[in-house]
DSSP file (Angstrom, degrees, kcal/mol; ACC not computed):
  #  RESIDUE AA STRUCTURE BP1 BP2  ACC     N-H-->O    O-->H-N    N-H-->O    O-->H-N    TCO  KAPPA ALPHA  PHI   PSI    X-CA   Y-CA   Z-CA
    1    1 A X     >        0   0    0      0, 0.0     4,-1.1     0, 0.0     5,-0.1   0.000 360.0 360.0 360.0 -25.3  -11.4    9.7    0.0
    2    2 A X  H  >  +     0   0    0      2,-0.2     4,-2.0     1,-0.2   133,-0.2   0.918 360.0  51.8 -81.3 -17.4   -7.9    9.9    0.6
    3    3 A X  H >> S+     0   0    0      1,-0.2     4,-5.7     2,-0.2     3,-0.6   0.926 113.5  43.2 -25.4 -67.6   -8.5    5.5    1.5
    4    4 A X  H 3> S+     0   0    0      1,-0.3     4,-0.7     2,-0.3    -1,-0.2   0.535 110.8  53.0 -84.8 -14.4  -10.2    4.8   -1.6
    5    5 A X  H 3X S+     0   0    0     -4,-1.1     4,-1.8     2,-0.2    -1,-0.3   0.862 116.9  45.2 -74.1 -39.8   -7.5    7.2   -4.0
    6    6 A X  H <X S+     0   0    0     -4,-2.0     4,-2.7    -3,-0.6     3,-0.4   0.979 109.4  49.6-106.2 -66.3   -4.8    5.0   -2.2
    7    7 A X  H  X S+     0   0    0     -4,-5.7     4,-2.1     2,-0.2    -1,-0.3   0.910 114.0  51.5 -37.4 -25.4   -6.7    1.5   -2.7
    8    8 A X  H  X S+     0   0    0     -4,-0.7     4,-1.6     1,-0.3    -2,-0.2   0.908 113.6  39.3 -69.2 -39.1   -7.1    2.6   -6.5
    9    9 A X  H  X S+     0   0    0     -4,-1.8     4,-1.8    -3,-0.4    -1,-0.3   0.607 101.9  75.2 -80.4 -11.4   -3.4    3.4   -7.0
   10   10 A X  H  X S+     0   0    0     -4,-2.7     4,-1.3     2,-0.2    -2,-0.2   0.992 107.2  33.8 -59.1 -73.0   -2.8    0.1   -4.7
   11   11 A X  H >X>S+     0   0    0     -4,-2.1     3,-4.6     1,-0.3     4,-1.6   0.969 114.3  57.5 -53.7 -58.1   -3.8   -2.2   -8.3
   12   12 A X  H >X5S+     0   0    0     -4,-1.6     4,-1.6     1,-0.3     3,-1.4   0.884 108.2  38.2 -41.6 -75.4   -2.6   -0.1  -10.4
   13   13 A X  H 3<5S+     0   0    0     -4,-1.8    19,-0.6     1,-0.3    -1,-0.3   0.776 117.6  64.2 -53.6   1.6    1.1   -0.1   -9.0
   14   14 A X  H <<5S+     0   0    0     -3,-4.6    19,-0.3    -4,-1.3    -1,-0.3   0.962 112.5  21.9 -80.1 -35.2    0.3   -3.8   -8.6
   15   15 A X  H <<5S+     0   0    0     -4,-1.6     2,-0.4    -3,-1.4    -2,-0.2   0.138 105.7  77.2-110.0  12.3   -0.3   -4.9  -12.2
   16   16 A X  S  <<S-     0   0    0     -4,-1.6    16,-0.6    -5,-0.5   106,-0.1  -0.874  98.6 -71.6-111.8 164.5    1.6   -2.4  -14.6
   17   17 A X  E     -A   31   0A   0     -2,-0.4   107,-2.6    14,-0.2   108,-0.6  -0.144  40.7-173.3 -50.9 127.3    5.5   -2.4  -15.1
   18   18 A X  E    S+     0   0A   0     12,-3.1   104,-1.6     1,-0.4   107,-0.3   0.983  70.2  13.9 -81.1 -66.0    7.4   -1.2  -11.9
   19   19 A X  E     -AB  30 121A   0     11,-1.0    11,-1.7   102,-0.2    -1,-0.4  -0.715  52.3-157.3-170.3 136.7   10.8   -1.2  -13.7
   20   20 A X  E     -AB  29 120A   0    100,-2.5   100,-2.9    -2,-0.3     2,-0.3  -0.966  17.5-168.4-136.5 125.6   12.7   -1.5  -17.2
   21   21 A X  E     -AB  28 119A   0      7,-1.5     7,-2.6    -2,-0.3     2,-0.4  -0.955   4.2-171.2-124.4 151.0   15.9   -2.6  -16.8
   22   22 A X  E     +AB  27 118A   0     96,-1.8    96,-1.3    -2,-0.3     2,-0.5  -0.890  23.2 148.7-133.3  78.7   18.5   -2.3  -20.3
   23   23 A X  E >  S-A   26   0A   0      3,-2.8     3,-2.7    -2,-0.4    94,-0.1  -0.986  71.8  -7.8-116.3 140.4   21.9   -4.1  -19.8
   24   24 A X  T 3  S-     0   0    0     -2,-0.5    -1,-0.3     1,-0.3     2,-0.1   0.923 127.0 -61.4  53.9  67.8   23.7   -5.7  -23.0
   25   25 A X  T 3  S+     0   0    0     -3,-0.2     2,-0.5     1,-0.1    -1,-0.3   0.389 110.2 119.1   3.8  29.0   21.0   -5.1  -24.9
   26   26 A X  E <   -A   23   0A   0     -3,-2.7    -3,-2.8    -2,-0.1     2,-0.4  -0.886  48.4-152.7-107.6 145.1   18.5   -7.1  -23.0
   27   27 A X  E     -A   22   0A   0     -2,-0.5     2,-0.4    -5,-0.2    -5,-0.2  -0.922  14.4-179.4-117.1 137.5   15.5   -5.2  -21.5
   28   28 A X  E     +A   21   0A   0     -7,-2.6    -7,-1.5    -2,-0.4     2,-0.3  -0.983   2.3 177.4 -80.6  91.5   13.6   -6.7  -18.2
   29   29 A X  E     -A   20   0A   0     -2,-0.4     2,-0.3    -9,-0.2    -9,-0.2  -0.887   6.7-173.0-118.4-177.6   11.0   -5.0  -17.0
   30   30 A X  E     -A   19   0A   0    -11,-1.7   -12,-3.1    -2,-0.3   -11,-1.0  -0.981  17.9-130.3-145.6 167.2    8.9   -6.3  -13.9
   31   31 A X  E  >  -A   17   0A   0     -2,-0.3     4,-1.2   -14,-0.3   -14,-0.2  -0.228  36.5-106.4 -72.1 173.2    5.9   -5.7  -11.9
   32   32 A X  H  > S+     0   0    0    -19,-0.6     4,-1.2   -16,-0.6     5,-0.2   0.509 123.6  57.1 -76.7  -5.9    5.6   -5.5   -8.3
   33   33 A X  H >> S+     0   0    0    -19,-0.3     4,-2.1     2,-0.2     3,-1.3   0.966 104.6  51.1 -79.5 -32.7    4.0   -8.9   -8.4
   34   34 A X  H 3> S+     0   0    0      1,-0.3     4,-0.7     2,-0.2    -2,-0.2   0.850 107.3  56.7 -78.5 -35.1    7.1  -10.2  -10.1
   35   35 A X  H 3< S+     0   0    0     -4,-1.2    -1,-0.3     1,-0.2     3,-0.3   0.929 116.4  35.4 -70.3 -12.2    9.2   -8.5   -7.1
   36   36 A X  H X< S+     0   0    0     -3,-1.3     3,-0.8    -4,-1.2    -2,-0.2   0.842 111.8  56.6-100.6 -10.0    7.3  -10.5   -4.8
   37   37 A X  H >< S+     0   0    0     -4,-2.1     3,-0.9     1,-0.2    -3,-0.1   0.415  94.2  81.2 -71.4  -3.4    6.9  -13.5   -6.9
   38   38 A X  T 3< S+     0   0    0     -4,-0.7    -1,-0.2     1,-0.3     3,-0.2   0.547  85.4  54.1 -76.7 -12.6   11.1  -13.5   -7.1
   39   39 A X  T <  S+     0   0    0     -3,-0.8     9,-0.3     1,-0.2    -1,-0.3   0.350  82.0 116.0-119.6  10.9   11.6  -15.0   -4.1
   40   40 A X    <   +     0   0    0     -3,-0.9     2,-0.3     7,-0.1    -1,-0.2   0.553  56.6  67.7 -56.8 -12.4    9.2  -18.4   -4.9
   41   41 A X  S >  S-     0   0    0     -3,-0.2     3,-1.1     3,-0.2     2,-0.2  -0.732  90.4 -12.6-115.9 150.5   11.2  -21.2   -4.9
   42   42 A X  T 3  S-     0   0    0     -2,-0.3     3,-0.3     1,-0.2    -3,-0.0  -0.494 117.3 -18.2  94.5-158.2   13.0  -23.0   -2.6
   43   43 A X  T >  S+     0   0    0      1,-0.2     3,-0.7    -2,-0.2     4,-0.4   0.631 127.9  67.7 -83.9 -15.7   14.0  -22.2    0.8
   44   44 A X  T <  S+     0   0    0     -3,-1.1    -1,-0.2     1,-0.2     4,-0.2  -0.109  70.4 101.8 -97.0  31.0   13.2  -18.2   -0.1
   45   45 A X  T 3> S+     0   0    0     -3,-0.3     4,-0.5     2,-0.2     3,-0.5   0.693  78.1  55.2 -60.5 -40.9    9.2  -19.3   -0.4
   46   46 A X  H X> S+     0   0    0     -3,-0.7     3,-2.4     1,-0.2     4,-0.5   0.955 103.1  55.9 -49.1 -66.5    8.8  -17.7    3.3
   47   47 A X  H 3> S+     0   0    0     -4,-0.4     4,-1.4     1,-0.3    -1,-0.2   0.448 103.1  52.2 -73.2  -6.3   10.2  -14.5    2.0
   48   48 A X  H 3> S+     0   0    0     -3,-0.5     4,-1.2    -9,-0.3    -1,-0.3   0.487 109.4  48.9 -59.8 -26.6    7.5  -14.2   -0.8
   49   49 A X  H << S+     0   0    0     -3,-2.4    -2,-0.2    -4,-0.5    -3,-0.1   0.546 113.4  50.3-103.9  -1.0    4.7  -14.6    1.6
   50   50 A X  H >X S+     0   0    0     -4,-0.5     4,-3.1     3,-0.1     3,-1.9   0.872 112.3  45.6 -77.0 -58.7    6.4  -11.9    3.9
   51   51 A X  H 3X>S+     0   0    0     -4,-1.4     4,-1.8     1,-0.3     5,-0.6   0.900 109.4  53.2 -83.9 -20.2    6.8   -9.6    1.4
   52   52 A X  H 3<5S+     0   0    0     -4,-1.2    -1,-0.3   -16,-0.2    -3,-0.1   0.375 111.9  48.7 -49.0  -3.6    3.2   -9.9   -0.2
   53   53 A X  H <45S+     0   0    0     -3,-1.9    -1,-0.2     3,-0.2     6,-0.2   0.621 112.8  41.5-114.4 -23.0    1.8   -9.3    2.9
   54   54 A X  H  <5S+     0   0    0     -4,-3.1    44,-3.4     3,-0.1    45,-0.6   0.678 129.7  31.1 -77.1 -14.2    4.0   -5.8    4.1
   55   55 A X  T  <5S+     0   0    0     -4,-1.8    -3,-0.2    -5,-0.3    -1,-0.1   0.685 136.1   8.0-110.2 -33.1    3.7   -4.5    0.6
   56   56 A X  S  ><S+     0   0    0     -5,-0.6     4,-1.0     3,-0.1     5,-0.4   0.689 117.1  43.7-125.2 -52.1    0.9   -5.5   -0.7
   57   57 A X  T  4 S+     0   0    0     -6,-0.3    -3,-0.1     1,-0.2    -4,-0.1   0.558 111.7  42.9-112.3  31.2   -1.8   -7.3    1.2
   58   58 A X  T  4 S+     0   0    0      2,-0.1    39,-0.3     3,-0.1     4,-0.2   0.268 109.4  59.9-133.2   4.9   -2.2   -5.4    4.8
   59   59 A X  T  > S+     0   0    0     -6,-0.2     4,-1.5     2,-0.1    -2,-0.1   0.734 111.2  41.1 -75.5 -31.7   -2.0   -2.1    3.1
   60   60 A X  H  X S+     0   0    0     -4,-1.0     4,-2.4     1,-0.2     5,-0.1   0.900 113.2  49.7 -64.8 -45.6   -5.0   -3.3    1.2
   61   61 A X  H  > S+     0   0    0     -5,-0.4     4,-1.1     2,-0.2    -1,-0.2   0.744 114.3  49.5 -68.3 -19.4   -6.4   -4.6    4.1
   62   62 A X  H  > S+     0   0    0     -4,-0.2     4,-0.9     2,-0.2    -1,-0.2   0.868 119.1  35.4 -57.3 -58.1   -5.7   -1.1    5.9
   63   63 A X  H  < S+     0   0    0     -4,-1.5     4,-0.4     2,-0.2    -2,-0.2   0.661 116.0  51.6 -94.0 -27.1   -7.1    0.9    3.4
   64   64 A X  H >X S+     0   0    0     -4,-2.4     4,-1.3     2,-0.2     3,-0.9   0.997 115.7  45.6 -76.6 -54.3   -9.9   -1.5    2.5
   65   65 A X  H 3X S+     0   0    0     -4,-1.1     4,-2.0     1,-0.3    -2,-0.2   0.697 109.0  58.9 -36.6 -47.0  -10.8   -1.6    6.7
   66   66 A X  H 3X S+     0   0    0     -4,-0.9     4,-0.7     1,-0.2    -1,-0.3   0.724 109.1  42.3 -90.4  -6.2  -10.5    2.4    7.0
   67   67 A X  H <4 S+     0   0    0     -3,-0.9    -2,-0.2    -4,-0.4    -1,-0.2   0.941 103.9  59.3-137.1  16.6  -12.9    3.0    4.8
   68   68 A X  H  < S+     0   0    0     -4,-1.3     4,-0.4     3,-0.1    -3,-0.2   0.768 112.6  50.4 -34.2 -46.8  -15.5    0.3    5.8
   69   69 A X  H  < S+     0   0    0     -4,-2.0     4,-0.5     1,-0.2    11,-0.5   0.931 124.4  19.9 -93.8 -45.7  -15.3    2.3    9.0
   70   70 A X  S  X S+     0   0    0     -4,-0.7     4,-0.7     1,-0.2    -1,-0.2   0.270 102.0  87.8-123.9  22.2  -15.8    6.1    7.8
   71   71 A X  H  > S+     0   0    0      2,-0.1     4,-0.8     3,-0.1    -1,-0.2   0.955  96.9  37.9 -78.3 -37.3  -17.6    5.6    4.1
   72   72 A X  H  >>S+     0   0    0     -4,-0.4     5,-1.7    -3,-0.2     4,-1.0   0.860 118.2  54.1 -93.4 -47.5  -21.0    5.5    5.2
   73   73 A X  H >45S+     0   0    0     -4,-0.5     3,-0.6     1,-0.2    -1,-0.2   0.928 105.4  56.7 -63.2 -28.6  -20.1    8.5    8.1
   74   74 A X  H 3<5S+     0   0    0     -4,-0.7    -1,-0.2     1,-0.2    -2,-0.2   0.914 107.8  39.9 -55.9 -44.5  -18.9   10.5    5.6
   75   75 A X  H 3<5S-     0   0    0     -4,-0.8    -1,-0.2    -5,-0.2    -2,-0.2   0.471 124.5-100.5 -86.9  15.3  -22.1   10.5    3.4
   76   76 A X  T <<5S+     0   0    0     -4,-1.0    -3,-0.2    -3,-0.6     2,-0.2   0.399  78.1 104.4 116.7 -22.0  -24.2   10.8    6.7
   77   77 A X  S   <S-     0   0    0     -5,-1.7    -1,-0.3     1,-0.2    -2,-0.1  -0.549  78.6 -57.7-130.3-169.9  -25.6    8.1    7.9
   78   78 A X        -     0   0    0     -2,-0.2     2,-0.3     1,-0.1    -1,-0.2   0.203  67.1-110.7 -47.0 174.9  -25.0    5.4   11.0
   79   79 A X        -     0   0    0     75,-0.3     2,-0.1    72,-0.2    -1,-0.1  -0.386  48.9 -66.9-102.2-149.3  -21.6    4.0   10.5
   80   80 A X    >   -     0   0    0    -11,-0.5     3,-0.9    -2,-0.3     4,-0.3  -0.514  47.4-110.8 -78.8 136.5  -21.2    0.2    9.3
   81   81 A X  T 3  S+     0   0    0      1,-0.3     2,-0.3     2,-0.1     3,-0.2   0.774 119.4  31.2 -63.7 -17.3  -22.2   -2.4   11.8
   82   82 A X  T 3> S+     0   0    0      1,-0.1     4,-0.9   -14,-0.1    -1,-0.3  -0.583  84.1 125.6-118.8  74.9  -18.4   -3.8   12.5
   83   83 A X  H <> S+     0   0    0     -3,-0.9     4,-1.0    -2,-0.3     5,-0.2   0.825  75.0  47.6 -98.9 -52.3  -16.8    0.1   11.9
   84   84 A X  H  4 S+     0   0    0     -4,-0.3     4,-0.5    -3,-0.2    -2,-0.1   0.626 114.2  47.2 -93.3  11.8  -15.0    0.0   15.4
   85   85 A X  H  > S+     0   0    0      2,-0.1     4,-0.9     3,-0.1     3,-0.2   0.957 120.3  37.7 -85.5 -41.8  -13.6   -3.5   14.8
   86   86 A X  H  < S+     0   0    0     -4,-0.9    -2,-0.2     2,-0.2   -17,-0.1   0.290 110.3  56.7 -21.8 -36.5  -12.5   -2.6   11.7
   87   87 A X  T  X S+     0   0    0     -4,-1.0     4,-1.3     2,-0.1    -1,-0.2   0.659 111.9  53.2 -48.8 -59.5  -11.5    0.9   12.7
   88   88 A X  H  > S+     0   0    0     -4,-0.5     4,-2.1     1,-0.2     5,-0.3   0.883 102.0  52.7 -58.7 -51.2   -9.4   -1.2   15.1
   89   89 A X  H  X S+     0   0    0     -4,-0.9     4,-0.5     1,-0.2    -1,-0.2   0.746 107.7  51.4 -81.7   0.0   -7.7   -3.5   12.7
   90   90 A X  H >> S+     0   0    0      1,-0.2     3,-0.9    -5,-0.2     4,-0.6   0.928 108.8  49.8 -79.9 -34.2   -6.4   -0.8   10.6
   91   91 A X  H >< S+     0   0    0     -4,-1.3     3,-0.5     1,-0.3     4,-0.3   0.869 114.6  49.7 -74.0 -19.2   -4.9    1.1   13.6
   92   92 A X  H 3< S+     0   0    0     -4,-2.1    -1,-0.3     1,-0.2    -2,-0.2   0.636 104.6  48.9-106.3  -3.4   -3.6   -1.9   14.2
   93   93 A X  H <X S+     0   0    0     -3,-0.9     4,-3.9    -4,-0.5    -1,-0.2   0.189  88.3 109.7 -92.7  -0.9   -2.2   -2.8   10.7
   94   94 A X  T X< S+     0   0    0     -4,-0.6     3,-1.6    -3,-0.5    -2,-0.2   0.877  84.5  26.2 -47.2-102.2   -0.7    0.8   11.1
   95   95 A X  T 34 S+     0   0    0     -4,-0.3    -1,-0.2     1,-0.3    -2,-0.1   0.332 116.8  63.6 -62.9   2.3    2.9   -0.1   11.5
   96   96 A X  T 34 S+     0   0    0    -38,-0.1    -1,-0.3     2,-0.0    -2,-0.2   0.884  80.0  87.4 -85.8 -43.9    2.7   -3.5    9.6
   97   97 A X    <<  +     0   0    0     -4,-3.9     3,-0.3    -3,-1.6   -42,-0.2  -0.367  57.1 177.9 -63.6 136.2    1.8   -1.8    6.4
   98   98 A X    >>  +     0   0    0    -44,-3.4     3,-3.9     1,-0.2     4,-1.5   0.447  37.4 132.8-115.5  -7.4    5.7   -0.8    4.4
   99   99 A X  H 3> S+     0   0    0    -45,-0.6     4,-0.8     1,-0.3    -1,-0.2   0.588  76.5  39.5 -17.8 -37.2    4.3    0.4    1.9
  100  100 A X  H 3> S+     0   0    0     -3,-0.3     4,-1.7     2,-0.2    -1,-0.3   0.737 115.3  47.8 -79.7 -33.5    6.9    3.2    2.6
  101  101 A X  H <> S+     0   0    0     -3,-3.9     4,-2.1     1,-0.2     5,-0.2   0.839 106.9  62.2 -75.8 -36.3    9.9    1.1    3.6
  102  102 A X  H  X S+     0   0    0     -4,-1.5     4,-1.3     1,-0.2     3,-0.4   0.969 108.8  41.4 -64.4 -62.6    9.0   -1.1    0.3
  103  103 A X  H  X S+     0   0    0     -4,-0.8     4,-2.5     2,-0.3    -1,-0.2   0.732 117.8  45.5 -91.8 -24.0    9.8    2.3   -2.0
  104  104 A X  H  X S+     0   0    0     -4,-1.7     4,-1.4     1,-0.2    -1,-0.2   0.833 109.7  54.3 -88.4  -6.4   13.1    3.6    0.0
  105  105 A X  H  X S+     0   0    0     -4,-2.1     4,-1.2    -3,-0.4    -2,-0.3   0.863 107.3  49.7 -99.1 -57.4   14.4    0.1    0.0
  106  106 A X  H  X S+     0   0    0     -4,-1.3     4,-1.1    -5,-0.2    -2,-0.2   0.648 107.9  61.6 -75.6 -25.3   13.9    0.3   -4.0
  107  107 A X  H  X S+     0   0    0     -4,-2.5     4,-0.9     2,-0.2     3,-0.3   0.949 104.8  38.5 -36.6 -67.8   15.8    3.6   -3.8
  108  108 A X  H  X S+     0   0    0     -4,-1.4     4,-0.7     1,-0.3     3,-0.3   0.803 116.1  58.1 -69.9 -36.9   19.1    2.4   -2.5
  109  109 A X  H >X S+     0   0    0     -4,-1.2     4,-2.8     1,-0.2     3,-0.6   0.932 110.2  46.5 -46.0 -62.4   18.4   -0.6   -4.9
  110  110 A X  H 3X S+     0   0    0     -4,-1.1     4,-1.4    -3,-0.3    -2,-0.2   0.674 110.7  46.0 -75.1  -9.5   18.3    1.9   -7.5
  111  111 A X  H 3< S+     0   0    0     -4,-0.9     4,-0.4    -3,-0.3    -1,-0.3   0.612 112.0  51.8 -63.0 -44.0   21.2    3.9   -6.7
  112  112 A X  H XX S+     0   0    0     -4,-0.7     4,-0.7    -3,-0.6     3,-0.7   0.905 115.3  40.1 -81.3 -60.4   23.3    0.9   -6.2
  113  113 A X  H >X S+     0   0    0     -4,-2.8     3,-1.7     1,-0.2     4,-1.2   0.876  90.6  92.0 -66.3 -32.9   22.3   -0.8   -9.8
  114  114 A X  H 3< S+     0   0    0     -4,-1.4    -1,-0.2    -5,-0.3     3,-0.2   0.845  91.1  45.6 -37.3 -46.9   22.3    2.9  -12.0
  115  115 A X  H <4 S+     0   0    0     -3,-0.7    -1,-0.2    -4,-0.4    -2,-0.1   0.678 112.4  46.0 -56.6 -26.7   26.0    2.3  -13.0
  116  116 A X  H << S+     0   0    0     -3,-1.7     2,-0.3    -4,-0.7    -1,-0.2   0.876 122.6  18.9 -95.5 -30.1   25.8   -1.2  -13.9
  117  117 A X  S  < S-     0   0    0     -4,-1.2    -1,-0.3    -3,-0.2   -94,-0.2  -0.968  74.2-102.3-148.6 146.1   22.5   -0.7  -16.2
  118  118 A X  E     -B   22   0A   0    -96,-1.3   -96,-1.8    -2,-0.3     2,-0.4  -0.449  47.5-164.8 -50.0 125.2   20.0    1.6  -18.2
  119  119 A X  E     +B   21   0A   0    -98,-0.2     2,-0.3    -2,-0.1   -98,-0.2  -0.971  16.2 178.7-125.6 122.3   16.8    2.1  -15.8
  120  120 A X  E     -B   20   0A   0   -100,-2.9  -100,-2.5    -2,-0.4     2,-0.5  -0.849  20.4-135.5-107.7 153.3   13.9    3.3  -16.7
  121  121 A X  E     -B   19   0A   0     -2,-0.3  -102,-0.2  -102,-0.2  -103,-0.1  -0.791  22.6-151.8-104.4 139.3   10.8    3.7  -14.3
  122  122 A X    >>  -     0   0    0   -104,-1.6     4,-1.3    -2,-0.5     3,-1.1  -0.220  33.2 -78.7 -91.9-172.9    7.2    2.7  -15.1
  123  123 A X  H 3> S+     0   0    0      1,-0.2     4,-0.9     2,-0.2     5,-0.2   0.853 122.2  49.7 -38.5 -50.5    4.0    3.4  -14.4
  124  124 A X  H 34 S+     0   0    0   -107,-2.6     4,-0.4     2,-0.2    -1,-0.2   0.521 100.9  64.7 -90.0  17.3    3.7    1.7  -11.4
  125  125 A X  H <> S+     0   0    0     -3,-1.1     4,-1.5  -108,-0.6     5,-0.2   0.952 109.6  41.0 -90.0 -49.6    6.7    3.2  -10.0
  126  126 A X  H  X S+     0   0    0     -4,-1.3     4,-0.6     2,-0.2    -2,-0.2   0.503 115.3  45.8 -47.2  -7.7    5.1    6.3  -10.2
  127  127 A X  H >X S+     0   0    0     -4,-0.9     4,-2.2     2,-0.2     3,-1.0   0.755 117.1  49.0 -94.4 -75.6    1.7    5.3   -9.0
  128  128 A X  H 3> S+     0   0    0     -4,-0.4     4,-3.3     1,-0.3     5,-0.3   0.847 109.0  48.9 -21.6 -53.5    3.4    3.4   -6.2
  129  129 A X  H 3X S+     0   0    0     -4,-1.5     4,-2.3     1,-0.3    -1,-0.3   0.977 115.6  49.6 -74.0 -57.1    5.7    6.5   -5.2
  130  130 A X  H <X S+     0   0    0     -3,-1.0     4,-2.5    -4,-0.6    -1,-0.3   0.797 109.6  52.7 -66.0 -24.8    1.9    8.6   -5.3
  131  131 A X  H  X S+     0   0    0     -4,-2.2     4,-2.3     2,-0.2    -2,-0.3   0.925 102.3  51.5 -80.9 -30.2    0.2    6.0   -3.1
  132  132 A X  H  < S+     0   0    0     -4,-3.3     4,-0.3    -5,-0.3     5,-0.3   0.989 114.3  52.1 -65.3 -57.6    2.8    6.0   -0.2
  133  133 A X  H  X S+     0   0    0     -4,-2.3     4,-2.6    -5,-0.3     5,-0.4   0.941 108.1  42.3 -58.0 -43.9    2.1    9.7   -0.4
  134  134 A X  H  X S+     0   0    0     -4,-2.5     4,-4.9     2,-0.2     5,-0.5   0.961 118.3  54.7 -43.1 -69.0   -2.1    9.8   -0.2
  135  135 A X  H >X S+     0   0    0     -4,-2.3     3,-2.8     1,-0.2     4,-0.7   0.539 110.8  39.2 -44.1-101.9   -1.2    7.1    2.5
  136  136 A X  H 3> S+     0   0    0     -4,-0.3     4,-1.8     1,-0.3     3,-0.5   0.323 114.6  56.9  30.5 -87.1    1.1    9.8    4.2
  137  137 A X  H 3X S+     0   0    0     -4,-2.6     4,-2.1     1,-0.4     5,-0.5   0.782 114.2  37.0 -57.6 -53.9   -1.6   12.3    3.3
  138  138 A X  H <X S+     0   0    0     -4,-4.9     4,-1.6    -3,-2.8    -1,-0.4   0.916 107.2  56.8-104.2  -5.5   -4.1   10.3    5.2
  139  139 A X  H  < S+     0   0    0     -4,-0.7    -2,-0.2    -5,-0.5     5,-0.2   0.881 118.2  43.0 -54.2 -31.4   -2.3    8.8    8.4
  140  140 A X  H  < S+     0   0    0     -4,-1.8    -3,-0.2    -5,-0.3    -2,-0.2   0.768 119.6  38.7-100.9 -33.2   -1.4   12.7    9.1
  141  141 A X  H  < S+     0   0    0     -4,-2.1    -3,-0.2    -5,-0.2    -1,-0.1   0.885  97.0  86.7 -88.9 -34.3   -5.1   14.4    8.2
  142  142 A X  S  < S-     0   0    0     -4,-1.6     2,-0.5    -5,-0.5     0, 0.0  -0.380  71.9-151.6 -69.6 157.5   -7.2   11.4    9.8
  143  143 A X    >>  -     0   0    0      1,-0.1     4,-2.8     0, 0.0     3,-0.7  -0.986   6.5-164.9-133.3  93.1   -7.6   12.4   13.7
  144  144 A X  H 3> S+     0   0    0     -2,-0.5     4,-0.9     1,-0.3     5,-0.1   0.795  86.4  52.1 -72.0 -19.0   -7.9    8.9   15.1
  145  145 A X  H 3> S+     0   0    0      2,-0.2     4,-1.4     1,-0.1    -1,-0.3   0.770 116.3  47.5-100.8 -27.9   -9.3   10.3   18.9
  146  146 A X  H <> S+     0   0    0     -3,-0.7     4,-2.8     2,-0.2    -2,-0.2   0.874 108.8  45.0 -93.3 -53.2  -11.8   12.2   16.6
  147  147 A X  H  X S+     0   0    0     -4,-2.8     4,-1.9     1,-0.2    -2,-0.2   0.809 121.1  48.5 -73.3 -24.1  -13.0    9.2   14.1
  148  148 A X  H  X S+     0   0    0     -4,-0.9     4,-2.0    -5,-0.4    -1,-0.2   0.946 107.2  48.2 -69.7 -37.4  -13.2    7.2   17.7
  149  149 A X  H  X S+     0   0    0     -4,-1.4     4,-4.6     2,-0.2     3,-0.4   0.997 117.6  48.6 -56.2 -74.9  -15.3   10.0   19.6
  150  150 A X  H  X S+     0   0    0     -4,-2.8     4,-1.8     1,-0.2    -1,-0.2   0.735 112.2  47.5 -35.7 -36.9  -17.8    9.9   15.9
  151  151 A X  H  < S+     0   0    0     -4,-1.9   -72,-0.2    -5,-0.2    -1,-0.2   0.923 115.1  41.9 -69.8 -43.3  -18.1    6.2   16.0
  152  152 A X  H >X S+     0   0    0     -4,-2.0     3,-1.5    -3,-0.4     4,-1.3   0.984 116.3  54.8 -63.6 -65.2  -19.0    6.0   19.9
  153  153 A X  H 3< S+     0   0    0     -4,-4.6     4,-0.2     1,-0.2    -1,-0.2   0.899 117.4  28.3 -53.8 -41.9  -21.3    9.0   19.3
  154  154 A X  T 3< S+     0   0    0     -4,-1.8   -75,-0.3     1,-0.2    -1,-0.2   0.565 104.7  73.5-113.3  24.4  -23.6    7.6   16.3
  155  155 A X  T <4 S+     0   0    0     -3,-1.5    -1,-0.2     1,-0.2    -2,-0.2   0.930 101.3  48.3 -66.5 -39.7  -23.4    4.1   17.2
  156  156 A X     <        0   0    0     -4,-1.3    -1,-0.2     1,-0.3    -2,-0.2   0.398 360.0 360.0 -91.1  -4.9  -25.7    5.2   19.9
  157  157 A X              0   0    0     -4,-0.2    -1,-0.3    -3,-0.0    -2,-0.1   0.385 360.0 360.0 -86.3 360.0  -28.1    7.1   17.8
């Protein structure tokens, strides 16, 4: 459940305003698509397809992957016919996904920039800032030797 909470808040922080920024009475605000979409041109093209994939698309792929593997074992029945490859590529998207690094990194950002400009935070900084935690919330409750033990055990059934 805590997967599918996290994938939900994933769009959300994806498409609503991240950030309102107020300096000389012009207001900015952006998404997180417009932070990764910042870096498109040019030689910084690279660094758009880096950070759309640490922030944004292998936490989806994480979260979509873990609960391919333990939606159907939760409600009961066999699990999903590729559940331990799947199983696999989340554990193995573990340390790729930043989701977390992505929000302290927009800390220090914000820290740095308070003095110079009015900031307001948006919706999806708070949905963002609530998904790193469910994510948290479910690397630390899931029992990965446990979900492995469950897969091996009613695969065979």
């Amino acid at each position: 459940m805590l997967a599918v909470t996290a994938l939900v808040l994933m769009v959300v922080a994806v498409f609503f305003p991240f950030l309102e920024l107020s300096a000389g009475g012009m207001v900015q605000r952006s998404s997180l698509l417009d932070a990764v979409l910042a870096f498109s041109s040019g030689m910084m093209l690279p660094l758009t397809f880096a950070t759309a994939a640490l922030i944004i698309v292998l936490p989806v792929i994480r979260l979509g992957t873990i609960v391919y593997a333990l939606a159907p074992m939760a409600l009961g029945w066999h699990p999903a016919r590729y559940a331990v490859p799947a199983f696999r590529v989340a554990q193995a998207l573990r340390p790729w996904a930043m989701a977390e690094i992505f929000i302290v990194g927009v800390s220090v950002a914000l820290v740095k920039v308070a003095g110079l400009a009015q900031l307001s935070f948006g919706p999806a900084f708070w949905t963002f800032l609530g998904l790193v935690l469910v994510t948290i919330l479910s690397d630390n409750f899931m029992c990965r030797l446990t979900v492995w033990k469950t897969l091996d055990q009613r695969r065979r059934v």
